[in-house]
Backbone as a printed PyTorch tensor [residue, N CA C, xyz], in Angstrom:
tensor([[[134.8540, 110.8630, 192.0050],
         [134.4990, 111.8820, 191.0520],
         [133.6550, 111.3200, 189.9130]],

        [[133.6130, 110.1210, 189.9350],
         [132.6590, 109.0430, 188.6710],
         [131.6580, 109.2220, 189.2140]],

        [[131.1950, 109.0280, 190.7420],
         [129.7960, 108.8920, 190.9850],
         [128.9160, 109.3460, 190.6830]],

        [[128.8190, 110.9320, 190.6510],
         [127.6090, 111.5400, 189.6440],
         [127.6460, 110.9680, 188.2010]],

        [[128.4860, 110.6290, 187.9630],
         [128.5880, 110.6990, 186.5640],
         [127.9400, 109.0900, 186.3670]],

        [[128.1450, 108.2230, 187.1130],
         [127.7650, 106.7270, 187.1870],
         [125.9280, 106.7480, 187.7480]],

        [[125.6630, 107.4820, 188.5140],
         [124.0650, 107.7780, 188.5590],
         [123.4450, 108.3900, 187.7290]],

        [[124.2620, 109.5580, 187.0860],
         [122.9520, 109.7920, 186.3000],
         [122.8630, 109.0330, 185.3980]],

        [[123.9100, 108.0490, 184.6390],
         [123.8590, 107.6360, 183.3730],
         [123.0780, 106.1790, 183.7620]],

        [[122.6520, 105.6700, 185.2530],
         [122.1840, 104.6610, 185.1110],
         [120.7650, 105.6360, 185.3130]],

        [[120.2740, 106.6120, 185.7170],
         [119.2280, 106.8300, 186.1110],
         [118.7760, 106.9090, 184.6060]],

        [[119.6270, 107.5170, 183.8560],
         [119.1830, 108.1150, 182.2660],
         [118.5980, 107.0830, 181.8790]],

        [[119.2480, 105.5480, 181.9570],
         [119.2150, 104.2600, 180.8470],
         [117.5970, 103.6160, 181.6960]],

        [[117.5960, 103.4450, 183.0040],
         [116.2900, 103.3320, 183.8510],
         [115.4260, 104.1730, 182.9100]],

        [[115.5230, 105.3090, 182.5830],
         [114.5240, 106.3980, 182.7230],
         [114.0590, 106.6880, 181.1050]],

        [[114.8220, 105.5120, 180.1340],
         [114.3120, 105.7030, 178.4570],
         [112.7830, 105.5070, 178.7800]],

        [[112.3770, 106.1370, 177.9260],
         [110.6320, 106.3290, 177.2510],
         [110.2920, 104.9220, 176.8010]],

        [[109.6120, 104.8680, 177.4510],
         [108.8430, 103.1600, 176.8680],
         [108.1350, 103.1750, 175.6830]],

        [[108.0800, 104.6260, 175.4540],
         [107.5320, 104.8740, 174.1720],
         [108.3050, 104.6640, 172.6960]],

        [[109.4030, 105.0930, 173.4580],
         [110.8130, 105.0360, 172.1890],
         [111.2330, 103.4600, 172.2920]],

        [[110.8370, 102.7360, 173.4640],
         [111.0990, 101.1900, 173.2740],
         [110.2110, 100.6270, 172.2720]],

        [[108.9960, 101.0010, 172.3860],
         [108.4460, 100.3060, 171.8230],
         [107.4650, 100.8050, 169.8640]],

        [[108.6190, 101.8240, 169.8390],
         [108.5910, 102.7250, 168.7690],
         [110.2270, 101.7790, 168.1290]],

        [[111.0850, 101.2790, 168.5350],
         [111.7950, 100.1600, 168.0290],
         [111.4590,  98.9970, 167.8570]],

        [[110.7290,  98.4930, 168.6470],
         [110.1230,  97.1150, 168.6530],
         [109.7480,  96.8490, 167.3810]],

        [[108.6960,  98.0790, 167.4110],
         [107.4660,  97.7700, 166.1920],
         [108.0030,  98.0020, 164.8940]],

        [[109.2460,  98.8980, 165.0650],
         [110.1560,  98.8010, 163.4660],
         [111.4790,  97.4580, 163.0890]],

        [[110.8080,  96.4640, 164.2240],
         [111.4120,  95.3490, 164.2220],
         [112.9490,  94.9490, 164.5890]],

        [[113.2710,  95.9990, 165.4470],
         [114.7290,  96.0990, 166.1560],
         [114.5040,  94.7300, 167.3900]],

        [[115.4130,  93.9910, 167.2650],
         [115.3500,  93.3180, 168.4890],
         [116.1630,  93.3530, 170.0150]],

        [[116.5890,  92.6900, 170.7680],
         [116.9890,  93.2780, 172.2390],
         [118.4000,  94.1320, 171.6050]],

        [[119.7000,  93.3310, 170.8690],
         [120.5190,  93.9450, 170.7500],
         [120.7530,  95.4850, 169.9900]],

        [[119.4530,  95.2870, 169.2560],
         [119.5420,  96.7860, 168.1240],
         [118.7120,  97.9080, 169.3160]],

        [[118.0350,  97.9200, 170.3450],
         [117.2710,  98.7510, 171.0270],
         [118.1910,  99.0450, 172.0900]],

        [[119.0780,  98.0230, 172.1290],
         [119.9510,  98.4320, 173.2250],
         [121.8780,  99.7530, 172.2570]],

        [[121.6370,  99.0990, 171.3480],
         [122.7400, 100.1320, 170.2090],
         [121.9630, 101.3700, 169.9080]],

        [[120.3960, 101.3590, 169.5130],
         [120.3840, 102.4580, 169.0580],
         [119.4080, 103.5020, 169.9440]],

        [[118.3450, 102.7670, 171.0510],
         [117.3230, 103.5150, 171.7260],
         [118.3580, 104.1270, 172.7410]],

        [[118.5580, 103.3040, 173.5830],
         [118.7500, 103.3430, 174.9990],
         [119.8140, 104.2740, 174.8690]],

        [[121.0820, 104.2900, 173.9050],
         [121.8330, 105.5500, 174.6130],
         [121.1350, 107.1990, 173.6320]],

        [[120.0210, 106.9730, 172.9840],
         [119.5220, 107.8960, 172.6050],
         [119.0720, 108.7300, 173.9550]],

        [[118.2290, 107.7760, 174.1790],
         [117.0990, 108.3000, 175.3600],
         [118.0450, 108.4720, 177.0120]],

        [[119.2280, 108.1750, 177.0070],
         [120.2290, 108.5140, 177.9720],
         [121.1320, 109.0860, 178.1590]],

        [[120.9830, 109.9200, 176.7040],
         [122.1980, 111.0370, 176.4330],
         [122.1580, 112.2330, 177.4020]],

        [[120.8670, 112.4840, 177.8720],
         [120.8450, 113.4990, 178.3600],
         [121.1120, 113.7230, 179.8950]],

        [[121.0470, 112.1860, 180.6610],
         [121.4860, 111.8450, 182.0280],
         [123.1080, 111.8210, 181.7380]],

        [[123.5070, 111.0690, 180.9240],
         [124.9040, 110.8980, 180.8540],
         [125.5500, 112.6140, 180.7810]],

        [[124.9580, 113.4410, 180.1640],
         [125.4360, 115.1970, 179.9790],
         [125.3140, 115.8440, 181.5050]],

        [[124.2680, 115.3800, 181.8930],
         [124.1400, 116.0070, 183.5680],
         [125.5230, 115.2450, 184.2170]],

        [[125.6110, 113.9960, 184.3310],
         [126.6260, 113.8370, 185.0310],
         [127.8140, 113.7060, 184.9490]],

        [[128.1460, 114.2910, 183.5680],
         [129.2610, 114.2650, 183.2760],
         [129.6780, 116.2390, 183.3500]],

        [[128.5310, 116.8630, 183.9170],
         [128.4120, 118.3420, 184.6950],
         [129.0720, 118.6950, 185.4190]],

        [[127.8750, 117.3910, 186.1920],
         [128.7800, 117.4550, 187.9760],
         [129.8660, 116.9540, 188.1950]],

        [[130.5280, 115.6230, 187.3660],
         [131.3190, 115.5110, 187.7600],
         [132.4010, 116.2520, 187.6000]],

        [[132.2030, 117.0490, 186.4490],
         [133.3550, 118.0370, 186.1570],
         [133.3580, 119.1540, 187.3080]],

        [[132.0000, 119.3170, 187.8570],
         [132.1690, 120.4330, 188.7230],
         [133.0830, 119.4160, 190.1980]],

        [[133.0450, 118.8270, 190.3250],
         [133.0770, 117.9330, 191.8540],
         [134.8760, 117.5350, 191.6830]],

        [[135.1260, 117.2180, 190.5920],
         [136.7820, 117.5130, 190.1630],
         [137.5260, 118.9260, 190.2270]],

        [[136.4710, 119.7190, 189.3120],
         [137.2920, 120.4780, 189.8050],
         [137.2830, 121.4060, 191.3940]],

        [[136.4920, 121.5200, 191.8920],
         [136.4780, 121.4740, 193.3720],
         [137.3880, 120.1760, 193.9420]],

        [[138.0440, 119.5980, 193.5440],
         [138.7600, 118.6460, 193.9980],
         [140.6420, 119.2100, 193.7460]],

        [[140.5140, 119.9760, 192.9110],
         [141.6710, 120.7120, 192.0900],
         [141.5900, 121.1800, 193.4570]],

        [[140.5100, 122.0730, 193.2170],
         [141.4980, 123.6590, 193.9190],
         [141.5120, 122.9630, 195.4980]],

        [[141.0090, 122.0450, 195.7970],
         [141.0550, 122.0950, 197.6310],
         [142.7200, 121.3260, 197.4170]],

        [[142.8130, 120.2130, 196.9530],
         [144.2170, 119.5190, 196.6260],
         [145.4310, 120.5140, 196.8380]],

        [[145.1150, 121.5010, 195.6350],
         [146.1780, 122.6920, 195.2180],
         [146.2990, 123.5120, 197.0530]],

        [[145.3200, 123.9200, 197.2780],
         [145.6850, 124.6450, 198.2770],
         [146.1670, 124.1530, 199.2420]],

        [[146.0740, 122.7320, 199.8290],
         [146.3410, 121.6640, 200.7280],
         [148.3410, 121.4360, 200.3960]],

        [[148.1510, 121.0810, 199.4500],
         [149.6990, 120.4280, 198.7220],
         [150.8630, 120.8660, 198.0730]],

        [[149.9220, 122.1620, 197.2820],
         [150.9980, 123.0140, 196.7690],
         [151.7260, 124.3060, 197.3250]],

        [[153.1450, 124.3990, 196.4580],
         [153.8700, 125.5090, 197.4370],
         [153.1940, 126.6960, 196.4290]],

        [[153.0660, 126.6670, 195.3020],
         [153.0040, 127.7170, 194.2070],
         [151.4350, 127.5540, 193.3510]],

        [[150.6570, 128.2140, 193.2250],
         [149.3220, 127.7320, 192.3220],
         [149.5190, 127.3120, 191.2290]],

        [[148.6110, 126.9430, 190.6550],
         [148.5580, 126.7720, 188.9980],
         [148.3920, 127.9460, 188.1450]],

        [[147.8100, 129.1000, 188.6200],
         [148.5610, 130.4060, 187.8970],
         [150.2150, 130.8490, 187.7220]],

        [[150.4130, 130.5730, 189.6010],
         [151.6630, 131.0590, 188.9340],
         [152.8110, 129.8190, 188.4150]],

        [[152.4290, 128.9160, 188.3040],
         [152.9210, 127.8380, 187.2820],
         [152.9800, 128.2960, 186.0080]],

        [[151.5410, 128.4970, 185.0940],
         [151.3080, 129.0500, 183.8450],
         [152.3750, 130.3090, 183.7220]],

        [[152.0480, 131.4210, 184.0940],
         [152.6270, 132.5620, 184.7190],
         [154.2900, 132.0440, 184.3530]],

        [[155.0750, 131.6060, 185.1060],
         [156.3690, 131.2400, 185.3850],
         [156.8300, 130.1920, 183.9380]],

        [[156.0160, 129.4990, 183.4890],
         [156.1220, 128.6680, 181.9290],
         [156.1950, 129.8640, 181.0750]],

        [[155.2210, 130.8650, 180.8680],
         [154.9680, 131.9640, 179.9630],
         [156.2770, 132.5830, 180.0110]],

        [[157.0510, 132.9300, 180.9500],
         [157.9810, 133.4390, 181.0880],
         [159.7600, 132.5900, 180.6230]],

        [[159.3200, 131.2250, 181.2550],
         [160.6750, 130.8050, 180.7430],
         [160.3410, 129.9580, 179.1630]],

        [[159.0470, 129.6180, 179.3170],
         [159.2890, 129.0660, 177.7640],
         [158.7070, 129.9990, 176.2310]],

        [[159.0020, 130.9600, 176.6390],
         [157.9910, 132.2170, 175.5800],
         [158.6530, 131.9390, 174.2360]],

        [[157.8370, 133.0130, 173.8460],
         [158.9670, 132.9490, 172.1130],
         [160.4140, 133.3440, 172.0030]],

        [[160.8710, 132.7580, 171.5680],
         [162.5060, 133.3400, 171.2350],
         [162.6690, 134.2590, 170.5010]]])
């Protein structure tokens, strides 16, 4: 369920703007400051995609699990809590 989430964020960090590298350079950031402040700039937005899918690919992992394993869903779990643990 990491794997999307582990590609896009390397594709993101591959895929910073050489422009924004070297828009640090020239304000005199060296390897460690371009790597703190560019790179997860310019990879925020791969890391958001795959942290999408992976939410979608989990939870498609829920419901096939649930239907495979369980006697009762997770509604009527909620459902059956609402009922015995309600307000007094």
């Amino acid at each position: 369920m990491t794997f999307p989430l582990h590609l896009n964020v390397y594709a993101g960090i591959r895929g910073v703007d050489t422009q924004l590298i070297e828009a640090g350079q020239s304000l005199g950031l060296l390897r460690w400051g371009l790597v703190r402040q560019c790179h997860p700039a310019g990879a925020l937005t791969g890391a958001m995609t795959g942290l999408r899918f992976s939410l979608g690919v989990a939870w498609l992992a829920l419901v096939f699990a649930e239907q495979l394993n369980a006697d009762s869903g997770i509604g009527f779990l909620m459902v059956q809590a609402r009922d015995f643990c309600g307000p007094t």
